[in-house]
C-alpha positions as CSV (number, residue, x, y, z in Angstrom):
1,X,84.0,110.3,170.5
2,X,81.8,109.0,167.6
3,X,81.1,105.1,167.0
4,X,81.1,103.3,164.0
5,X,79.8,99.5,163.9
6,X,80.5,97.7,160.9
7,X,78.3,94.5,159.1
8,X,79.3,92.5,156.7
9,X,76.0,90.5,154.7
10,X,75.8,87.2,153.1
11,X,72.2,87.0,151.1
12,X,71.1,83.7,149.9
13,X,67.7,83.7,149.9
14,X,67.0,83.6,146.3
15,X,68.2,80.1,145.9
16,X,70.2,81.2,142.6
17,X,73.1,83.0,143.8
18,X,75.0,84.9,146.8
19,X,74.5,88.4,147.0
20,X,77.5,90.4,149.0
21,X,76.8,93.4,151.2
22,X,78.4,96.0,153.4
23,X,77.0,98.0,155.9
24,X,77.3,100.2,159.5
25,X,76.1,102.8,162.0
26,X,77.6,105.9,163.1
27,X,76.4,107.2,166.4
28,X,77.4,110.5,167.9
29,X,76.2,111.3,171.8
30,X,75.9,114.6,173.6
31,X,75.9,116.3,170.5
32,X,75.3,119.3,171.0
33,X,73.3,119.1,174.4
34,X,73.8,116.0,176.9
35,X,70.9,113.1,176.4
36,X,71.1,113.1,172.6
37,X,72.0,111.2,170.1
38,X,72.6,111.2,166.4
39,X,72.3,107.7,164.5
40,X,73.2,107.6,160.8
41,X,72.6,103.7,159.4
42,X,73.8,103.4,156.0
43,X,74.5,99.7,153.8
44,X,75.5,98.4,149.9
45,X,74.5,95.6,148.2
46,X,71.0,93.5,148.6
47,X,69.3,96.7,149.8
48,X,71.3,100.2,149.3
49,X,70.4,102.6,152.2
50,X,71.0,105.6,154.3
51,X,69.0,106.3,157.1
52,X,69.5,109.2,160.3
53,X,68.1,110.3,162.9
54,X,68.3,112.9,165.9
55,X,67.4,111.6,169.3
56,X,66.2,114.2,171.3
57,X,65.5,114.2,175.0
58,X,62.8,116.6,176.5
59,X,64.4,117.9,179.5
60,X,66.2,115.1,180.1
61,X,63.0,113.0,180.8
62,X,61.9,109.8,179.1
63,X,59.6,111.3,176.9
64,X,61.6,112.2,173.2
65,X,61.6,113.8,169.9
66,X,63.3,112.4,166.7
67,X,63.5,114.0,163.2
68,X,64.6,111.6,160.8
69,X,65.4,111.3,156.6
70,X,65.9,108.1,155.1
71,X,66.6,106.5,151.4
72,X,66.4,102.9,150.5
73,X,66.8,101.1,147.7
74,X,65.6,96.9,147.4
75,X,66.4,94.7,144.7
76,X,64.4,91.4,144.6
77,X,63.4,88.8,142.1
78,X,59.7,88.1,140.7
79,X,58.9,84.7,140.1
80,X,55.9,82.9,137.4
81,X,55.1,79.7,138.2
82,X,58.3,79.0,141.0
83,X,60.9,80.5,138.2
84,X,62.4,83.8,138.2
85,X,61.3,86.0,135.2
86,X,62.0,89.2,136.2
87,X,64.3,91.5,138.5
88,X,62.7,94.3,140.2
89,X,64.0,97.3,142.5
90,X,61.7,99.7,144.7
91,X,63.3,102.8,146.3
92,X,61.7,104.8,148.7
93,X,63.0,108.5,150.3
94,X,61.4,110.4,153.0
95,X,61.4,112.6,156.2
96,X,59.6,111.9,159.5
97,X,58.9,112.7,162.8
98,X,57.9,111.2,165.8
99,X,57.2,112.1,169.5
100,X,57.8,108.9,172.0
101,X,58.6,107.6,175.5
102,X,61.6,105.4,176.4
103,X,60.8,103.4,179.2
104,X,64.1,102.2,179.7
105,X,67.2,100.9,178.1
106,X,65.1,98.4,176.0
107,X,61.6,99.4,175.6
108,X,59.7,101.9,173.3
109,X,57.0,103.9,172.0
110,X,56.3,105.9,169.2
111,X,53.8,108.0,167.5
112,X,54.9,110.0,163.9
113,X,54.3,111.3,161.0
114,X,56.1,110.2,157.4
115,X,56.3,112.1,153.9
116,X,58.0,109.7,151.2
117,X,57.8,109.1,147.2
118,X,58.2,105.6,146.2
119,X,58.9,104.1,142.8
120,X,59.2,100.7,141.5
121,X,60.7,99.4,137.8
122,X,61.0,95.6,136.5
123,X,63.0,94.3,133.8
124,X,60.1,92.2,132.4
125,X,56.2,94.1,132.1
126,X,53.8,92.3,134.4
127,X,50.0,93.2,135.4
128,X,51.2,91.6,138.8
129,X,53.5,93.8,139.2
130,X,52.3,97.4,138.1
131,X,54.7,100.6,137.9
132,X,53.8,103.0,141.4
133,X,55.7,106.1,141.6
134,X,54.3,109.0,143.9
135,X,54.0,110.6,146.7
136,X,53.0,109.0,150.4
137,X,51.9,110.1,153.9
138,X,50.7,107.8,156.9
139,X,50.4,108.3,160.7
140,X,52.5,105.3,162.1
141,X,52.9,104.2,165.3
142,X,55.5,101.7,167.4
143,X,56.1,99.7,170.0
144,X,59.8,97.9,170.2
145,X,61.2,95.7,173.2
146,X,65.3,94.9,172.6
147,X,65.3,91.8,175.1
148,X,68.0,90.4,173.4
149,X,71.8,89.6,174.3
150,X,72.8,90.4,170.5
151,X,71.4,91.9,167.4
152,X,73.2,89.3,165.1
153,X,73.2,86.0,166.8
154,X,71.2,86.0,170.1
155,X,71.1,83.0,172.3
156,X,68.7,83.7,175.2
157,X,65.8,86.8,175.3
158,X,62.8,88.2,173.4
159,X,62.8,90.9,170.8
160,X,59.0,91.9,170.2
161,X,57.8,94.7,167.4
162,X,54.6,96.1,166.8
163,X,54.3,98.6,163.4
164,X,51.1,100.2,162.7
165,X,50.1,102.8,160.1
166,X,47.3,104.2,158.8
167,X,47.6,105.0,155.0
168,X,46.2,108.3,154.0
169,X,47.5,108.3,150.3
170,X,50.0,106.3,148.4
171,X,50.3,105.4,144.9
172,X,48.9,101.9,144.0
173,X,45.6,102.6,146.6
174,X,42.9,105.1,145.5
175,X,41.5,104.7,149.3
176,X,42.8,105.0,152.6
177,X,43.5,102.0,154.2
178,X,45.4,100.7,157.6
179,X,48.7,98.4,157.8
180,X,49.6,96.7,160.9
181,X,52.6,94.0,161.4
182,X,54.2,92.6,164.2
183,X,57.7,90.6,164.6
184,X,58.4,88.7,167.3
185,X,62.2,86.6,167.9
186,X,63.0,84.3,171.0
187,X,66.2,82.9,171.6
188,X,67.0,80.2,174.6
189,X,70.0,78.3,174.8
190,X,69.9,74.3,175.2
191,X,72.4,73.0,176.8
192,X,76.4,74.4,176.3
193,X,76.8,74.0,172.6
194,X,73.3,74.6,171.0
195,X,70.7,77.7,170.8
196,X,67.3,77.2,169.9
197,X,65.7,80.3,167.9
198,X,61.9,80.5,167.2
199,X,60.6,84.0,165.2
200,X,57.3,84.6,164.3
201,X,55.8,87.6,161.6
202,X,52.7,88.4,160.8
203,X,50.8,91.3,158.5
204,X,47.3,92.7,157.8
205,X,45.9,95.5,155.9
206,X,42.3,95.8,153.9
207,X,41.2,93.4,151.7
208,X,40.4,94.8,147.7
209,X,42.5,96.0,145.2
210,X,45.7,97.5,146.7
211,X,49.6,97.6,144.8
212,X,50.9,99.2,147.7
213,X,52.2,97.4,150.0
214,X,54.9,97.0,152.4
215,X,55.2,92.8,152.6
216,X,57.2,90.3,150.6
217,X,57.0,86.7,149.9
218,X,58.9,83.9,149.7
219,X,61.6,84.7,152.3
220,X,63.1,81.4,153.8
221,X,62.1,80.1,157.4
222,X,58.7,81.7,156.9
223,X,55.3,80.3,156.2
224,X,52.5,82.8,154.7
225,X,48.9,82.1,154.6
């Protein structure tokens, strides 16, 4: 039968107010041929989106295919001098593939290809913040280790991700240029009652004049240099 797993989010990061979200994943297995699954992620409120994808098994090995379509939609706050001036909202919709290897339960690779349009509006006119709206492609490639005993509120294990693409034309860039980021979250408990979390993210692309980009600032718990 299918699955559906429910979230409920609580966003306070803006410091101003509480923003209320709702969200879930559908999963469907062995439909139609045994080995494959269909994952349809989909949320309201902070950030709107609806993401699936087809997991396909080659011949019941570890190697894969997945087809995949998404849409998002992020609302955030720009700020002048530490005070909000602005609100802003970016929405993104694409397709993808990608061709990978799972080697095993927790662990994998992949290697794709993404077509998307982006666009970007602000209440307030900024030369900070400059309207992009066009088309995108970029090579990307993956690496993801789920070493975790829960998605929401681990207490022991490692989650490591490693995100590269190479940019070969977006709006906001007259060049191409490479982006490369990497997340990792370790979780250990200390003692009966308390769990000690660590996470660590870091980004790089190429120096110059460049609007498009896929990092944020200001999120709390994080330091950016």
């Amino acid at each position: 039968p299918p699955f559906l797993n429910t979230v409920v989010e609580l966003d306070g990061a803006s410091g101003q107010d509480i923003q209320f979200g709702v969200g879930g994943r559908l999963t469907l297995l062995d439909k139609p041929a045994p080995g494959t699954e269909f994952r349809a992620d989909f949320g309201l409120g902070p950030r709107d989106y609806l993401n699936a994808e087809y997991f396909y098994r080659v011949r019941a090995s570890k190697f894969f295919l997945a087809p995949r379509a998404f849409l998002t939609q992020r609302n955030f706050n720009l700020f002048l001098d530490r005070d909000t001036y602005s609100r802003a909202d970016a929405t993104e919709a694409g397709i993808g593939l990608d061709a990978g290897y799972a080697a095993g339960r927790f662990s994998e690779f992949r290697l794709g290809y993404q077509l998307s349009r982006i666009s970007n509006s602000a209440a307030a006119v900024s030369p900070n913040f400059p309207r992009l709206k066009g088309a995108t492609s970029r090579l990307r490639a993956r690496y993801i280790h789920e070493g975790q005993d829960s998605p929401v509120l681990p207490t022991r294990g490692l989650r490591a991700a490693v995100h590269a693409q190479w940019i070969f034309s977006a709006p906001g860039t007259s060049n191409q240029l490479p982006i490369v980021d990497l997340d990792l979250r370790w979780a250990a408990r200390l003692g009966a009652s308390y769990v000690f979390q660590a996470n660590l993210a870091a980004g790089a692309s190429t120096p110059g004049a460049n609007f498009f980009s896929p990092f944020f600032l200001g999120e709390i718990g994080r330091a950016h240099v």
